[in-house]
C-alpha positions in Angstrom: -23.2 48.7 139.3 -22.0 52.0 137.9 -18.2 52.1 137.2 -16.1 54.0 139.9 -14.9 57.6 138.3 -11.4 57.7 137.3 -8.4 59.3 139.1 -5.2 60.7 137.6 -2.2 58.7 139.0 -0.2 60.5 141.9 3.4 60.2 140.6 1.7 62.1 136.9 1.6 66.0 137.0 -2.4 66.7 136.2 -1.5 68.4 133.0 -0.5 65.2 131.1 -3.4 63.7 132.0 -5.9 65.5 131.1 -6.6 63.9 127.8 -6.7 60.6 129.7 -9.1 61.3 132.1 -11.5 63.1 129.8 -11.2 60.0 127.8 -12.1 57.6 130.5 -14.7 59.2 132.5 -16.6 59.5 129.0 -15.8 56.6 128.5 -17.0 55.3 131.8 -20.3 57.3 131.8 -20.6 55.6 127.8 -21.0 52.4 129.6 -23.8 53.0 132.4 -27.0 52.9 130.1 -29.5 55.7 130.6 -32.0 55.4 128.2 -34.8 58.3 128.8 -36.5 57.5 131.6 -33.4 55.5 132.7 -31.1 57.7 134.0 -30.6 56.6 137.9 -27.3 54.9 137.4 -25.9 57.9 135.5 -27.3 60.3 138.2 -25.7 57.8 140.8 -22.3 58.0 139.5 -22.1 61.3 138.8 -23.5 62.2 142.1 -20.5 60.2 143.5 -18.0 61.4 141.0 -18.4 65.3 141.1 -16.5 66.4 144.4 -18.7 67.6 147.5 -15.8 70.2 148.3 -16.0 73.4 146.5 -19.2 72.6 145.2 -22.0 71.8 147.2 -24.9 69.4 146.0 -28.1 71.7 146.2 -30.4 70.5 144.3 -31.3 66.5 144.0 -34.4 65.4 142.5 -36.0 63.2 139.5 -32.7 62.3 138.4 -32.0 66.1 138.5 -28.9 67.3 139.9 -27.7 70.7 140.6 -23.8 71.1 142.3 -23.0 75.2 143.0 -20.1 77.0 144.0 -20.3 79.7 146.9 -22.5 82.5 145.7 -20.6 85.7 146.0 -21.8 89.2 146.4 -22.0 90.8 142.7 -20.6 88.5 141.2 -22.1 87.0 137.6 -23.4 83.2 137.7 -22.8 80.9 135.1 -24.4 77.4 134.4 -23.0 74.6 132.7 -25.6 71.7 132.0 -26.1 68.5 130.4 -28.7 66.3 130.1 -28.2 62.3 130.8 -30.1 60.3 128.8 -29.5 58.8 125.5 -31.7 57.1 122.7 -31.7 53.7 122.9 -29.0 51.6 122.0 -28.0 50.0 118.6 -26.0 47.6 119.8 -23.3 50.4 120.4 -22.8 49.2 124.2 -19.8 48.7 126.1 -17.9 51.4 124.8 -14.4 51.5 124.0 -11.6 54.4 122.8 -9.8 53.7 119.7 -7.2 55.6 117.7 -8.4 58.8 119.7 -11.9 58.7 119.9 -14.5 57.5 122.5 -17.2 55.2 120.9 -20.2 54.2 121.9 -23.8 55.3 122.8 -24.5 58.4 123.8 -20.4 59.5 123.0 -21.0 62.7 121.0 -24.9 63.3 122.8 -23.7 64.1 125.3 -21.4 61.9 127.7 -19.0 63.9 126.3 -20.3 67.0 127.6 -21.3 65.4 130.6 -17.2 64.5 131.2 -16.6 67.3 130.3 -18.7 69.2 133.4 -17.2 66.0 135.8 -13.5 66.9 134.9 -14.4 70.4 135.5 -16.0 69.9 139.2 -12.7 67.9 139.8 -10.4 71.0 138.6 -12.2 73.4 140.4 -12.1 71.4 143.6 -8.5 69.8 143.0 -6.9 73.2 141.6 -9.3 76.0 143.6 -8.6 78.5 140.6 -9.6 81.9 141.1 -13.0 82.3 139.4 -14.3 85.1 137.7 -17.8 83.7 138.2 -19.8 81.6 140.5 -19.9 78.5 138.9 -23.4 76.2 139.3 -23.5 72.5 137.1 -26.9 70.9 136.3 -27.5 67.3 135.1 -30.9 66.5 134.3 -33.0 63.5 132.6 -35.3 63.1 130.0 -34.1 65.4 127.0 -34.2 63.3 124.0 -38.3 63.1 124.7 -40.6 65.1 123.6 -40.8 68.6 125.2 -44.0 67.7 127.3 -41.7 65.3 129.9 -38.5 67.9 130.0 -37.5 67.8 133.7 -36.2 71.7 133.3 -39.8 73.3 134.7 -39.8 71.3 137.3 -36.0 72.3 138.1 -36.9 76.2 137.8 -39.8 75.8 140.1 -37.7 74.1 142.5 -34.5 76.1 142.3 -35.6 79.4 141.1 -32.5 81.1 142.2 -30.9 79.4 138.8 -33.1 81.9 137.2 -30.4 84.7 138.5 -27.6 83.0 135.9 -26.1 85.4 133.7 -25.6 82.7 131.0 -26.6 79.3 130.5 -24.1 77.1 128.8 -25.6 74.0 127.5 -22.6 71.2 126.6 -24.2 69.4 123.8 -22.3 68.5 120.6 -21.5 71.8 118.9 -18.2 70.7 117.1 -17.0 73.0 120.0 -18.1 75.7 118.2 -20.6 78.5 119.8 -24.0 77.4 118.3 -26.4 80.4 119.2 -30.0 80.7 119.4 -32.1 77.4 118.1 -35.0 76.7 115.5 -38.4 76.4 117.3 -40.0 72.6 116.6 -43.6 72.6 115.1 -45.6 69.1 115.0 -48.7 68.7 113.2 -51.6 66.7 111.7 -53.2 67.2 108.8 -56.3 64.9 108.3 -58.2 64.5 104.7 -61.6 63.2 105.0 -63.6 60.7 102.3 -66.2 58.7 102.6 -66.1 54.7 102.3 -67.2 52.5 99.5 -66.2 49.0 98.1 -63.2 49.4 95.8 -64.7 47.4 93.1 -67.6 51.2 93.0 -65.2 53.5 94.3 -67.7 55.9 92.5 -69.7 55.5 95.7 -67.2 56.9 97.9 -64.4 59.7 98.3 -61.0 58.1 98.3 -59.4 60.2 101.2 -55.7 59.1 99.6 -56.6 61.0 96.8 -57.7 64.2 98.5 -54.4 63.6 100.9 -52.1 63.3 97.1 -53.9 66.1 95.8 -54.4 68.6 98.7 -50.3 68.0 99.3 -49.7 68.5 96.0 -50.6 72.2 96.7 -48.5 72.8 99.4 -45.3 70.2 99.0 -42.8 71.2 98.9 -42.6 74.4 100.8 -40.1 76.4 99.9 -37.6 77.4 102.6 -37.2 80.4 104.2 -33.8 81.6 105.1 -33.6 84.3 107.9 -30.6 86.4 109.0 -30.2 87.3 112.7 -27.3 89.1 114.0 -25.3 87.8 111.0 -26.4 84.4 111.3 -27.9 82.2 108.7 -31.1 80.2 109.9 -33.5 77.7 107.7 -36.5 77.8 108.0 -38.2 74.2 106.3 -41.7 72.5 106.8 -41.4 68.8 106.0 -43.5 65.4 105.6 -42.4 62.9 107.9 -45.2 60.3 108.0 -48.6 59.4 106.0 -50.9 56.6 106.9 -54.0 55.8 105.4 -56.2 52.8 104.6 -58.7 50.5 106.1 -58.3 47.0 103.6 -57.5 46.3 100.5 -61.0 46.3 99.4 -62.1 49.3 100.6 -62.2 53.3 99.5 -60.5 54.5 102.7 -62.3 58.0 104.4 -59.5 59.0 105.9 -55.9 59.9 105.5 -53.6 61.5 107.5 -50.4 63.8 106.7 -47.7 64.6 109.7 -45.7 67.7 109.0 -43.0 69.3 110.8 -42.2 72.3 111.0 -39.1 74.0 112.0 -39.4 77.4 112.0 -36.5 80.6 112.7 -36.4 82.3 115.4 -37.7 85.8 114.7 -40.9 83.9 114.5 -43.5 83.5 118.2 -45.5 80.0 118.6 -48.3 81.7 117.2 -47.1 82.8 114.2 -45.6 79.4 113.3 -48.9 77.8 114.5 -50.6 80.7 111.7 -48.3 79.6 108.7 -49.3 76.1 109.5 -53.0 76.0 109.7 -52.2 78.4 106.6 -50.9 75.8 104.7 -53.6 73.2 105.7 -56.0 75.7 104.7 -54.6 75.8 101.2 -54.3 71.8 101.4 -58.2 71.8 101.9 -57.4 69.7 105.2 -58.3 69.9 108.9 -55.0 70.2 111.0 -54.3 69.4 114.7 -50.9 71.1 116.2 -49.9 68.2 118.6 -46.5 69.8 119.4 -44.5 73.5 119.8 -41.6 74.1 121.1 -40.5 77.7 121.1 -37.4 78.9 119.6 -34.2 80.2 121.3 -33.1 84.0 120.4 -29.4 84.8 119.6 -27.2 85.8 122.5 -24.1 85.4 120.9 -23.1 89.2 121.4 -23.5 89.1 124.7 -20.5 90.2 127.0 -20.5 86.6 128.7 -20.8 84.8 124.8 -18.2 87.1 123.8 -15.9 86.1 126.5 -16.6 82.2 126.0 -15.7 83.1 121.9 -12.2 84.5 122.6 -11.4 82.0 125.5 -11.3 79.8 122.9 -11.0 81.0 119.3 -14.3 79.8 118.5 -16.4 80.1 115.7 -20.0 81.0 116.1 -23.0 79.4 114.2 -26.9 79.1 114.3 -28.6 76.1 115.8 -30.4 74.7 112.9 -32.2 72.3 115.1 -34.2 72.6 118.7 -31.9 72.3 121.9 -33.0 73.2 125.6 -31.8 76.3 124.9 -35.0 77.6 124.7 -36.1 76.8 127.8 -33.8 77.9 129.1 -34.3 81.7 127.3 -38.2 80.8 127.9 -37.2 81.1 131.7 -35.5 84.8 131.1 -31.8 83.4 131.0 -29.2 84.1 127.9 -28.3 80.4 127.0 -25.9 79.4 123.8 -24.7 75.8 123.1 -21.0 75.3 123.1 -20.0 71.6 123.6 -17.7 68.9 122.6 -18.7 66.1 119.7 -19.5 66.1 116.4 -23.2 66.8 115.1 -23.0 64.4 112.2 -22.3 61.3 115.0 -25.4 62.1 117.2 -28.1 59.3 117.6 -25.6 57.3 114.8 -24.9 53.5 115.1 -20.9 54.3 115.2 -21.5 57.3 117.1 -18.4 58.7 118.8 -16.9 61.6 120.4 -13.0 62.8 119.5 -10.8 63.4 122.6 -9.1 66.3 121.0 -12.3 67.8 121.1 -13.1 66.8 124.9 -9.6 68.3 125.7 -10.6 71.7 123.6 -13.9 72.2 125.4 -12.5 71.4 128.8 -9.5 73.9 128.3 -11.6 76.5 126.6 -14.2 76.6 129.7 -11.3 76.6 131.9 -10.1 80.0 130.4 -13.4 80.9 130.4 -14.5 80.8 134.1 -10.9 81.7 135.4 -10.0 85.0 136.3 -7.8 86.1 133.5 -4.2 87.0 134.8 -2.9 90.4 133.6 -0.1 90.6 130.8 
């Protein structure tokens, strides 16, 4: 059964817990497994853990939820989200917190972030601050799959008033930095064709792993690309990340087949990317299928919304050299950045694990940020 959602002992002021109770609802949202695909008991608890006070549950479906604040007239909309599921597990499970860190699966990506959003629904129901914005919190499944099963279409068709946000904030592990735009994520196939033969003639044949080492020869490795947008430093890289070929060990194989990815800035469309690719199998003399695209994210980070978030708390503000959701969500019309707590290098790791110090800075950081700001 999912673990019941901590609360802050009466006879403590809230203020000297809040370390604490970042630290154990991470903690406890660590130990429900939600695997991709998986992620009813984590919807279940946090459905149960989020207060139905202030904000009102609005949206609940395929392990989607959506908890929103009052919408008030003119007033700008801001949406926090996080996405539930994890990879699997690497023998990382239960969780524990040691010499100020949370450990386990799914710490840094993003059960963090998630506790993060849980301790937030609880201080804006607890504290009733007066809000600068109307606030709206979205947990959804299904993120660390490919791009084809994201839940967040779905969401839009269903809720398309969340297209009216004025910025989407999207808690992943950022090193609580501002991580703007995102790299789009290019998967192809390159296929060299032979033909058969016994290996004891291969003159009969045409060894298809030798038109695969030859043909990538001419194109490996591609040189990077480095693009500046609005002062930020992206990479732009196409890589090898699989080869198979073969039929026996007596035989001239007739095929042989190269995956590449590409990952590819964001001043660039689908198109284009999907251009430089069949460019480059062009030059490798093979046939390429595109079996995956994922758009990039443009930079926001000037935005007066993004600018507001940087000063709330001193952050710095870096490119995403990597795909997030925050291109569907700018693929929808919406500014969206990633600011969350975590550390990069600990995502997807065996010893993953998330730092409290850093739950308590994104917490506190948002906190400014959605308050109204009192005058000097």
């Amino acid at each position: 059964m999912p673990a019941e959602a901590p609360e802050y002992p009466d006879a403590v002021p809230r203020t000297e817990t809040v370390a604490q109770g970042l630290a154990e609802t991470t903690l406890a949202l660590v130990d429900i497994p939600s695997e991709s695909r998986r992620e009813g008991d984590a919807a279940a608890w946090i459905e149960q853990a989020v207060p139905h006070g202030l904000l009102t549950l609005e949206h609940r479906e395929d392990f989607t939820l959506l908890f929103t604040t009052a919408r008030r007239p003119d007033t700008p909309l801001v949406l926090l989200a996080g996405h539930l599921d994890t990879v699997p597990a690497q023998e990382n499970l239960p969780g524990q917190i040691v010499d100020g860190f949370v450990h386990g699966l799914g710490a840094s990506d993003m059960k963090g972030g998630l506790a993060v959003m849980v301790e937030l629904a609880r201080w804006l129901d607890e504290d009733r601050p007066e809000l600068a914005f109307d606030v709206a919190l979205l947990f959804f499944p299904r993120e660390e799959l490919p791009q084809e099963e994201s839940a967040l279409p779905g969401f839009f068709a269903a809720c398309p008033q969340m297209l009216e946000a004025d910025l989407a904030v999207m808690l992943e592990p950022t090193d609580t930095a501002i991580h703007a735009g995102c790299l789009g994520n290019l998967n192809a196939e390159l296929v060299f064709r032979g033909e058969s033969a016994h290996s004891a003639r291969p003159w009969q044949g045409q060894n298809a792993i030798e038109r695969a080492v030859a043909g990538l020869g001419r194109i490996l490795p591609v040189p990077t690309r480095v693009v500046e947008l609005s002062g930020l430093r992206f990479v732009e890289v196409v890589s090898a990340t699989g080869i198979h070929g073969g039929i026996a060990s007596n035989v001239i194989p007739d095929r042989a087949t190269c995956l590449l990815n590409f990952r590819y800035a964001p001043d660039r469309t689908p198109e284009e990317a999907e251009d430089r690719v069949r460019e480059l199998a062009r030059t490798a003399q093979a046939e390429v299928t595109i079996t995956g695209n994922s758009r990039p994210a443009p930079v926001v980070s000037d935005s007066p919304l993004a600018c507001r978030l940087r000063e709330a708390g001193n952050l710095a503000v870096e490119p995403k050299q990597a795909w997030t959701p925050v291109a569907e969500f700018a693929a929808a019309g919406l500014d969206a950045i990633n600011f969350g707590p975590g550390a990069t290098r600990f995502a997807h790791r065996q010893d993953e694990r998330v730092a409290v110090d850093s739950l308590v800075k994104a917490f506190e950081t948002l906190q400014r940020f959605l308050a109204v700001r009192s005058s000097p």
